[in-house]
C-alpha positions in Angstrom: 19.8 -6.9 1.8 21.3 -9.7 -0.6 21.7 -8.8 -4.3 18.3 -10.3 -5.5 16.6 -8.2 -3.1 18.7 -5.3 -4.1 17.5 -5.8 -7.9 13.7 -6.1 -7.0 14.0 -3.0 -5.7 15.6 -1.3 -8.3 13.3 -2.5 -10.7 10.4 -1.6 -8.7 11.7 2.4 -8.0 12.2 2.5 -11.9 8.2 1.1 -12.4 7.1 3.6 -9.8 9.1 6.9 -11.3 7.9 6.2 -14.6 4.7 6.3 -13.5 4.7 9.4 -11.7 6.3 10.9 -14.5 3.7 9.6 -16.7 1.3 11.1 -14.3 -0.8 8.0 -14.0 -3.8 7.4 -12.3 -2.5 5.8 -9.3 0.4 8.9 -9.0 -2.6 11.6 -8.5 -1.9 14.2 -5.9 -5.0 15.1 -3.6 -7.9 17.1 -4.9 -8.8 19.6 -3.1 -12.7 18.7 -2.4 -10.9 15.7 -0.8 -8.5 18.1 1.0 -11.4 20.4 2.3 -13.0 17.4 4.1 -9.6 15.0 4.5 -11.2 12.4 7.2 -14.2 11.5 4.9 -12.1 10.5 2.2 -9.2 8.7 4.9 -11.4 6.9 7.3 -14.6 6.2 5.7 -15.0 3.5 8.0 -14.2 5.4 10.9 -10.6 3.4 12.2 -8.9 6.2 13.1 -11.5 7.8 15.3 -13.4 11.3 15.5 -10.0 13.4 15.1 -6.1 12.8 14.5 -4.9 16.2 15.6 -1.4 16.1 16.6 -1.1 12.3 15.8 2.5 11.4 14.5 1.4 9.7 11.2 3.9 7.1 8.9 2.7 7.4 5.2 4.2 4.0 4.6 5.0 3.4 0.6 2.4 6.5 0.2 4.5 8.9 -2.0 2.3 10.7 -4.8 1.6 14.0 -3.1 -1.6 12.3 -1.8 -1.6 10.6 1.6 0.9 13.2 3.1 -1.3 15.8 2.2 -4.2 14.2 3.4 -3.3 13.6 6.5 -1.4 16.9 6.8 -4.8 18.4 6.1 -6.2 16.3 8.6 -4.3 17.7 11.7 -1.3 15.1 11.9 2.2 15.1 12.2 2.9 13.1 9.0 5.9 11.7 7.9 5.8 9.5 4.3 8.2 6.6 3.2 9.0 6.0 -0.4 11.2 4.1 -2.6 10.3 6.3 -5.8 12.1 9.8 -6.0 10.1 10.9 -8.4 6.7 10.1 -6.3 8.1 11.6 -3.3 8.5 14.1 -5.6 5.2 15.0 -6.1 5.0 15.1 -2.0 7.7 17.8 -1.7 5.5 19.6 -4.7 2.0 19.4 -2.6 3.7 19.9 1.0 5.1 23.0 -0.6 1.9 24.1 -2.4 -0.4 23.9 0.4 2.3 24.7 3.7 2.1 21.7 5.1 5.2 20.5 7.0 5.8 16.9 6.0 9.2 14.6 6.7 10.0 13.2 3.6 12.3 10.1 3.4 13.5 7.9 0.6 13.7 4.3 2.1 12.4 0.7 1.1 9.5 -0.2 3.7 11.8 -3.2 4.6 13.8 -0.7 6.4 12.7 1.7 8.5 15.9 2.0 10.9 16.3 5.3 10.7 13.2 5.8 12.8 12.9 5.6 16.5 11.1 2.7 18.2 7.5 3.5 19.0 7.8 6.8 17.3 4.7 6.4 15.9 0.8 6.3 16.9 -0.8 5.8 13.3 1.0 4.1 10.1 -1.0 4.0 7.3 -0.2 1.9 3.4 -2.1 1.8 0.8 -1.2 -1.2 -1.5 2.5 -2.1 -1.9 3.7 -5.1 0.1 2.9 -7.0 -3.4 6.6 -5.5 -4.1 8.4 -7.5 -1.7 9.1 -11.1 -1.5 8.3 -11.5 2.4 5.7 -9.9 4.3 6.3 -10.5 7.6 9.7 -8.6 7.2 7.3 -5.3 6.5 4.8 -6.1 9.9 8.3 -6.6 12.0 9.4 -3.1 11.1 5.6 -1.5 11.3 5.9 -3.4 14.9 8.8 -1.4 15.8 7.9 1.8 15.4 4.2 1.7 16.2 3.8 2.6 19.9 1.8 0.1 21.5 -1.4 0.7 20.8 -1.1 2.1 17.9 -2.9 1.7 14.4 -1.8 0.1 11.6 -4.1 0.2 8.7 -3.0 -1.6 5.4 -4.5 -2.2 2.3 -3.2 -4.9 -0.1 -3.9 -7.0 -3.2 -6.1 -10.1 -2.3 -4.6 -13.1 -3.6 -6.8 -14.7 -5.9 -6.8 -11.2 -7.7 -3.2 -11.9 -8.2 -3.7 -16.1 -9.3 -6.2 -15.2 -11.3 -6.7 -13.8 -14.8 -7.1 -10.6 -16.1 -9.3 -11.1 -18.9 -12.9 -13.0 -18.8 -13.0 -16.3 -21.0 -16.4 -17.6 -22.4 -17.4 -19.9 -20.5 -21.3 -21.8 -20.8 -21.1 -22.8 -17.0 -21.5 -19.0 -15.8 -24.7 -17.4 -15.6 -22.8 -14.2 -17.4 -21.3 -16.5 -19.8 -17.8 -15.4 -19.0 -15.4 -16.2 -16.1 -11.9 -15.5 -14.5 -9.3 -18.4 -14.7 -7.2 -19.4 -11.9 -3.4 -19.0 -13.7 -0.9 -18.7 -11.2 -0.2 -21.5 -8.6 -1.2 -19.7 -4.8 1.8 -21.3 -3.1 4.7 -19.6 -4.8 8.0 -18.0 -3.7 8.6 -16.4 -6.8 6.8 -13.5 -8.3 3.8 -13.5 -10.0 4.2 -13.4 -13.8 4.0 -9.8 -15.7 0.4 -9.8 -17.4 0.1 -9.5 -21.2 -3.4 -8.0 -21.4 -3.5 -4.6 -22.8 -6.8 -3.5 -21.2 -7.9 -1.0 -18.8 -8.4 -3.8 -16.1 -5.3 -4.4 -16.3 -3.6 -1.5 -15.9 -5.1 -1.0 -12.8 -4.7 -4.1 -11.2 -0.9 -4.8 -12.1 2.0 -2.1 -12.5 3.6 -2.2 -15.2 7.0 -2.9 -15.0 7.0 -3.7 -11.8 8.0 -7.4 -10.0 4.9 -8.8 -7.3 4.6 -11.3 -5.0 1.5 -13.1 -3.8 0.8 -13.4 0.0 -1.0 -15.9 1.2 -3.9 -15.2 4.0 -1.7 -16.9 6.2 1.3 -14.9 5.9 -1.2 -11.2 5.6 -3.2 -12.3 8.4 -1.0 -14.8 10.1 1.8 -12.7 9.9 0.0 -9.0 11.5 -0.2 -11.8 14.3 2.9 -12.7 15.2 4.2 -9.7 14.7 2.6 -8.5 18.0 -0.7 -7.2 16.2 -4.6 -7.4 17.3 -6.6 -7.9 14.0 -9.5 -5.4 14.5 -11.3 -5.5 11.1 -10.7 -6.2 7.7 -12.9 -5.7 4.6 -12.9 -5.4 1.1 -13.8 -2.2 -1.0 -16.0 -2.9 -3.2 -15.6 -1.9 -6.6 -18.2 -4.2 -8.8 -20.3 -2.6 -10.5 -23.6 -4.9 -11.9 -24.0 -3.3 -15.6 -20.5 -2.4 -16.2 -18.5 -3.4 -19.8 -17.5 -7.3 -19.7 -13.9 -7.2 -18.9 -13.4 -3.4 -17.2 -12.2 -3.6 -13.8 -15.7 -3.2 -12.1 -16.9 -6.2 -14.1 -14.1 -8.1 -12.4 -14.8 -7.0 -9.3 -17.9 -9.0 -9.8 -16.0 -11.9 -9.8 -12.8 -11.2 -7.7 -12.8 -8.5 -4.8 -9.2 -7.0 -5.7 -8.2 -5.3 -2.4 -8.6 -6.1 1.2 -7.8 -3.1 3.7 -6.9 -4.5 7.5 -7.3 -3.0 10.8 -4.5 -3.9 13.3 -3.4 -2.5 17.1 0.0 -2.8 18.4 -0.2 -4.9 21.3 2.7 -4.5 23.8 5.9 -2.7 23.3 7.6 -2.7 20.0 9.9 -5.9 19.3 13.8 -5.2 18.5 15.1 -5.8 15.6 18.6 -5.3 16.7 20.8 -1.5 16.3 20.7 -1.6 12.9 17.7 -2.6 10.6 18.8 -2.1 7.6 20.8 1.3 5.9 19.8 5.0 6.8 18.6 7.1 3.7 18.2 10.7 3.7 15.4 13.3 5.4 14.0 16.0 4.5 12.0 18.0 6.4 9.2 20.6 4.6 9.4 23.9 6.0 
């Protein structure tokens, strides 16, 4: 990877240790109500089927001590990618808490070389190809280590959540009296700028510290596409909420869904990406 590359991910593992060790929000281990009943809080929408016994799991950019246990809990054979130490961390902690045997690795979900092709029938990530400048570079390694067949479900930052502003402006034209502003340009190669607003909203929609990109549909969508995916659903959690405070998250959410999670199979065998994709980091298995 060239030197700028090298850089975003540096700053990126330094955003995401400080956060676990700041034990935010978004750095929260599984509860165990959620633990005691894993596939309602995993596959609310019911993707992954009746039962993932015995399914060999990627927890792609999961670390936190919460997908890997989940899924553990679940039946599968998990294994979870991270580029934060300290949030793979809290994995080893939970893995060793509750007896679960999870692989933990240390890698940047641009490479995943050190993995076989098709080793996998279900990866899973939650929202983190903001953190890298090129999307499709993420779907090509997914590709090759997703049987075919196999699911990929992925959950990401929707783009006009990323253009837009954090903070409602008055504004006479809206029935509410307030509206979000476009800001940020939606073709862009360079990263979305670092948000000023100190409110809640914020701190839940952008990491502080940390350097995002903006994907457009065509490169989310497109790109799952002609990576050698099938596009089975997609939607949009909702998290508005009609009588929340004018400027929390919910009351964004009004305005500007936030997320959209996508359903994808792996259609054909896996594409090559030549010997090497990138450089080996280490293992670690949980006993």
């Amino acid at each position: 990877m060239n030197r700028k590359n090298d850089e975003i991910l540096r700053t990126n593992r330094r955003a995401y240790d400080a956060m676990a060790d700041a034990k935010n929000p978004l750095c929260q281990p599984a509860t165990q109500s959620e633990l005691s009943d894993p596939m309602a809080t995993i596959d609310s929408t019911g993707w992954l089927g009746e039962s993932i016994v015995g399914a060999r799991v990627l927890c792609l950019a999961a670390g936190g001590g919460r997908h890997s246990a989940l899924y553990s809990a679940a039946g599968a054979d998990v294994t979870v990618v991270d580029l934060s130490p300290a949030m793979l961390e809290l994995d080893r902690q939970v893995a060793a808490e509750r007896r679960f045997k999870v692989r933990i690795i240390e890698t940047s979900m641009e490479d995943l070389s050190m993995f076989r092709p098709a080793e996998f029938d279900i990866v899973v990530q939650p929202v983190s190809t903001c953190y890298v400048p090129d999307i499709r570079v993420v779907y090509e390694q997914v590709a090759r280590v997703l049987r075919g067949g196999g699911v990929y479900t992925s959950q990401h930052k929707s783009p006009v959540s990323l253009q837009a502003s954090l903070d409602p402006a008055p504004d006479n034209r809206s029935p509410s009296g307030v509206s979000y502003g476009l800001l940020h340009p939606y073709y862009r190669d360079s990263p979305v700028p670092a948000s000023p607003s100190p409110s809640t909203a914020a701190g839940r929609l952008r990491e502080s510290g940390a350097i995002e990109f903006l994907h457009r549909w065509e490169q989310m969508i497109g790109g799952l596409c002609r990576s050698g995916f099938a596009i089975e659903d997609l939607v949009e959690p909702v998290h508005a909420k009609r009588d929340s405070e004018t400027g929390s998250f919910a009351h964004r959410a009004q305005f500007i869904a936030p997320y959209v999670r996508i359903k994808a199979r792996r259609l054909g065998d896996p594409p090559s990406l030549g010997e090497n994709g990138g450089s080996t980091k280490t293992a670690i298995l949980m006993p």
